[in-house]
C-alpha positions in Angstrom: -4.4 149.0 -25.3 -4.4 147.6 -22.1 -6.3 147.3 -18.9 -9.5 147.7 -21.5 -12.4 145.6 -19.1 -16.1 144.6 -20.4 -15.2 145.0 -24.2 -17.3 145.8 -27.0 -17.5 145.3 -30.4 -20.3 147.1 -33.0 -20.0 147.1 -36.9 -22.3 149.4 -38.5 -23.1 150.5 -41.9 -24.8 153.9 -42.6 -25.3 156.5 -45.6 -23.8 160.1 -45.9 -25.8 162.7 -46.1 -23.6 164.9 -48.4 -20.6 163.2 -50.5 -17.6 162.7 -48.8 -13.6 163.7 -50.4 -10.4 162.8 -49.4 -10.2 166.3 -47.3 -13.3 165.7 -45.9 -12.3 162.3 -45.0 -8.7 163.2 -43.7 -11.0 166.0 -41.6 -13.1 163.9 -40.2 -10.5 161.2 -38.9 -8.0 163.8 -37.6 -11.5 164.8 -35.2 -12.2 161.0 -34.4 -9.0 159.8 -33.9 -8.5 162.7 -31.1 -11.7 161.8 -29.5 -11.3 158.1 -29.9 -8.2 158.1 -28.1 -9.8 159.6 -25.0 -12.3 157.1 -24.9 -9.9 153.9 -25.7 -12.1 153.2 -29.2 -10.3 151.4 -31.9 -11.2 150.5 -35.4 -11.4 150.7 -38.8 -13.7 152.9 -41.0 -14.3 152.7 -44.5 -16.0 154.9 -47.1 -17.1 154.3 -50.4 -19.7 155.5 -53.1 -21.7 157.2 -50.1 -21.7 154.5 -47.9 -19.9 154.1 -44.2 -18.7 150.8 -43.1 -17.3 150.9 -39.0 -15.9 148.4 -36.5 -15.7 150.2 -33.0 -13.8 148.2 -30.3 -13.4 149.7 -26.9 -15.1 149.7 -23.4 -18.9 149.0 -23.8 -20.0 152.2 -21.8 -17.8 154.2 -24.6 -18.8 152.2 -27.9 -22.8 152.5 -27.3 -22.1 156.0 -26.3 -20.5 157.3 -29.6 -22.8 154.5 -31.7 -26.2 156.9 -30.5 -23.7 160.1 -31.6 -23.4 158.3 -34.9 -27.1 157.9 -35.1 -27.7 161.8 -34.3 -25.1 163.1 -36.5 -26.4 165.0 -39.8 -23.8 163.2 -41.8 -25.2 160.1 -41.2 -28.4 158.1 -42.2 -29.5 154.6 -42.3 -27.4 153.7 -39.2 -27.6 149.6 -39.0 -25.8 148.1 -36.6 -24.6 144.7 -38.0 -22.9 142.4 -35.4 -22.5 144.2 -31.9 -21.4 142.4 -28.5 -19.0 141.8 -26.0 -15.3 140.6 -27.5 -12.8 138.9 -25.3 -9.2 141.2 -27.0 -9.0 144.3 -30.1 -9.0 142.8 -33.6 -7.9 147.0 -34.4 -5.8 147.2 -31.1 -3.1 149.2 -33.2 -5.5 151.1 -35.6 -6.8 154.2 -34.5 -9.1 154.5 -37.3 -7.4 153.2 -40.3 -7.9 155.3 -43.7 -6.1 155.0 -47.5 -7.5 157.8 -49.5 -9.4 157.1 -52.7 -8.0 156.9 -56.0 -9.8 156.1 -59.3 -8.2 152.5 -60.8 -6.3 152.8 -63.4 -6.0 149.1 -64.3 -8.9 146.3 -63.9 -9.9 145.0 -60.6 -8.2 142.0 -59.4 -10.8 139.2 -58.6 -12.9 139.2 -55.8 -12.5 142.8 -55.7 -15.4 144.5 -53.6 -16.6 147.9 -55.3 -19.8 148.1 -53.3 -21.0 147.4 -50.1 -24.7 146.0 -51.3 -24.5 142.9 -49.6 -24.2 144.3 -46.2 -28.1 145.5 -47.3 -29.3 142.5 -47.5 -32.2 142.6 -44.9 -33.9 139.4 -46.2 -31.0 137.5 -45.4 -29.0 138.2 -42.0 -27.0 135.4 -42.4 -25.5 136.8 -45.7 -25.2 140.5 -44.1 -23.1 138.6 -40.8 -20.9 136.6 -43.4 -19.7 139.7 -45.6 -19.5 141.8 -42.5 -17.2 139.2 -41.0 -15.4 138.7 -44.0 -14.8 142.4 -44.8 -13.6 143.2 -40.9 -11.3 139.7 -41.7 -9.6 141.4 -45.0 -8.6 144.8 -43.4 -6.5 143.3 -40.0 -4.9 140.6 -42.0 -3.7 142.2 -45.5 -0.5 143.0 -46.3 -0.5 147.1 -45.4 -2.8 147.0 -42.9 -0.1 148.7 -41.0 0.3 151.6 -43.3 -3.4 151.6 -43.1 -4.2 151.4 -39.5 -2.0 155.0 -38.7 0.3 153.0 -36.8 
């Protein structure tokens, strides 16, 4: 995206209300990728067991804006904003909201594999929240189908 000025960045973690489904999630994209778009907001969103996991990248203004949306929205609870600030260039500049639909594994999980998003909870160590947050955000622009992902 160009000409973005006075970049922002905000990773936030929340709780759904009600469980989500693939529909429900494919529904809920279609919406925020329209409205994300207008606003010049990129990122990546992921959902698992209940929980929300978010990078928003866009004009400050236009991140803080949807970020108090996200707060008032009866889908959400426990909004925590984990890293926020300005960012010098897009880490998602191609993604407009990435998304793979769930499936239940059929074979074991390869190591490291992360099922759970408990350590982005941990509020007695911020240093450990920052590192998987970081870590996480890290995985998703640099695997292998992160294209396919992003909805390029």
């Amino acid at each position: 995206m160009a000409d973005d000025e006075d970049l922002y960045t905000a990773l936030y973690t929340s709780r759904s209300r009600e469980p989500f489904d693939d529909g429900a999630l494919d529904a809920l994209l279609r919406t925020s990728r329209a409205a994300n778009a207008e606003r010049r907001i990129t990122g990546m969103l992921l959902y698992r067991g209940g929980r929300f996991v978010q990078v928003l990248e866009g004009p400050r203004r236009a991140v803080l804006e949807l970020l108090d949306r996200i707060r008032d929205d009866e889908r959400h609870s426990d909004v925590r904003v984990l890293i926020d600030g300005p960012i010098a260039g897009r880490d998602f500049d191609n993604w407009s909201m990435g998304f793979q639909p769930m499936q239940t594994p059929t074979e074991p999980p390869p190591p490291g594999f992360r099922d759970t998003f408990v350590d982005l909870d941990d509020r007695q160590h911020p240093s450990v929240v920052m590192r998987a947050a970081r870590e996480l955000s890290l995985w998703f622009r640099t695997r292998p189908d992160a294209a396919a992902a992003s909805g390029a």
